[in-house]
N, C-alpha and C positions, 0 to 999 in steps of 0.2 A: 522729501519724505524722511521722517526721522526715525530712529533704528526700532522704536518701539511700533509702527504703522508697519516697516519692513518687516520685521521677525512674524510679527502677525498675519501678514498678507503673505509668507513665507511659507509659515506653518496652515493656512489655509488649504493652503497649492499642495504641499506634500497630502494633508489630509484628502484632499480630494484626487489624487491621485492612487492611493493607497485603500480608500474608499469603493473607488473605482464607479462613483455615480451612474447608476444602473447596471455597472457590466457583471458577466457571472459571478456565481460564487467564488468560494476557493479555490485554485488549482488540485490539479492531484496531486495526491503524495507516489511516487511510483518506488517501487521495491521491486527488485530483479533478481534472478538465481541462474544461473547458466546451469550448462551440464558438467563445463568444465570445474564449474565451482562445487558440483556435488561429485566429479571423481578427486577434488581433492581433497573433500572431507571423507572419504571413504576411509572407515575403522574396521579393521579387520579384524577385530574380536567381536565387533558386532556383524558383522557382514552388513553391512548398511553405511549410509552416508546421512547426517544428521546435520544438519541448519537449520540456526534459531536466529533470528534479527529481531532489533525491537526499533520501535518507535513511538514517537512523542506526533500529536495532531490535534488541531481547536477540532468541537463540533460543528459539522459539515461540510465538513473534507472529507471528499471522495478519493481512496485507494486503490491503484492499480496492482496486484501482485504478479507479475509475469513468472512462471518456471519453464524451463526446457522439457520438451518430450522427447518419445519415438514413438507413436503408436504401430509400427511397424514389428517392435518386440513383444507386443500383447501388453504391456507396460502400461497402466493408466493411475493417472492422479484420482483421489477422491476415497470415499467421498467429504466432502470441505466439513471441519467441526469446527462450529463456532460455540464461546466457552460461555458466553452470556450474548444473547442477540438482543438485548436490551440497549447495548451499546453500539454493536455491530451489526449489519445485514449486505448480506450479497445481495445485488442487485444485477451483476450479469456474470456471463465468463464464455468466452471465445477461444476460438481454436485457430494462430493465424501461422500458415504455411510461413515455411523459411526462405522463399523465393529460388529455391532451387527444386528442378524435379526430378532428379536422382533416387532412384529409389533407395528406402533407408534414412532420408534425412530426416531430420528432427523439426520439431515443430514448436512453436511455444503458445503454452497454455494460457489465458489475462482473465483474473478474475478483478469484477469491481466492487466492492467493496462501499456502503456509505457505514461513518459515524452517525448515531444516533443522538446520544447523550455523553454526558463525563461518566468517566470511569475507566476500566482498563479489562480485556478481553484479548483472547488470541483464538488465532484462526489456525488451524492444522488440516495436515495432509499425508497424505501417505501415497507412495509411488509403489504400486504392486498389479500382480497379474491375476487378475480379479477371479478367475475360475476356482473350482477345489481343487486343492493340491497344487494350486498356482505360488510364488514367491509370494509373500506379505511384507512391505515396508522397508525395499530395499533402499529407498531416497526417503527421510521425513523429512519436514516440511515445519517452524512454529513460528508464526508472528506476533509478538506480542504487539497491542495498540493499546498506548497510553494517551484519552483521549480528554483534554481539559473545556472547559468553556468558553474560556479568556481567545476573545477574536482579534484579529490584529486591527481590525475597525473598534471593536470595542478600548484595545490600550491607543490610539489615536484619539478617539472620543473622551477618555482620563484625561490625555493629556492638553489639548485644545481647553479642558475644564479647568486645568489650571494655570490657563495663561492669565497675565494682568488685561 
């Protein structure tokens, strides 16, 4: 086999691997926030704890954003703002126990998230105790999604085009 039949039958193999010949879409993108990560952002001039993350995703890739609860403090996330849902749309969000039944522990929130189209959108939240006269927005919450077109099948597909 000479190097130019290899590289070709090479680059084949990676594309059809990378392709994934029937198999699902995208993986998730997964983003996480503990609790301990929002007492360490805790500003005492704001009394509040503020994280922002961003990220970079082709169109349709699905996002998990996991945050820490306690609904035991009256504490609830929501409700989700999305800045353009042209780009973004929640598609689910679960409540999954911490495996321990202590009472008091905390729990973590998964919201799923699909891209739509290119462009860029964030998703916000606000951790408060939703009655009148309850705390307002003592954990925020912004994710920005910067979300392009360009699939990793499609720059394999470029590049397969320009082999000899």
């Amino acid at each position: 086999m000479n190097r130019i039949t290899f590289a070709l039958s090479a680059n084949v193999n990676f594309a059809t691997l990378m392709l994934g010949c029937g198999a699902p879409g995208p993986q998730p993108v997964a983003v996480e926030v503990s609790c301990d990560d929002f007492a360490r952002a805790f500003d005492a001039s704001l009394a509040a704890s503020r994280i922002a993350r961003k990220i970079a995703v082709p169109v349709g890739t699905p996002i998990t954003l996991t945050l820490c609860a306690n609904p035991s403090t009256g504490y609830r996330w929501g409700p989700v703002k999305i800045a353009d849902a042209r780009i973004l749309q929640q598609i689910d969000h679960q409540v999954e126990a911490s495996g321990t039944n202590l009472p008091g522990a905390s729990v973590k929130e998964i919201w799923t998230f699909q891209v739509l189209q290119p462009g860029t959108s964030t998703v916000s939240l606000d951790y408060s105790r939703p009655w009148t006269g309850g705390e307002k927005g003592i954990w925020q919450f912004t994710l920005t999604v910067t979300a392009s077109s360009v699939t990793l099948g499609d720059r394999v597909q470029g590049y397969l085009q320009r082999l000899p």
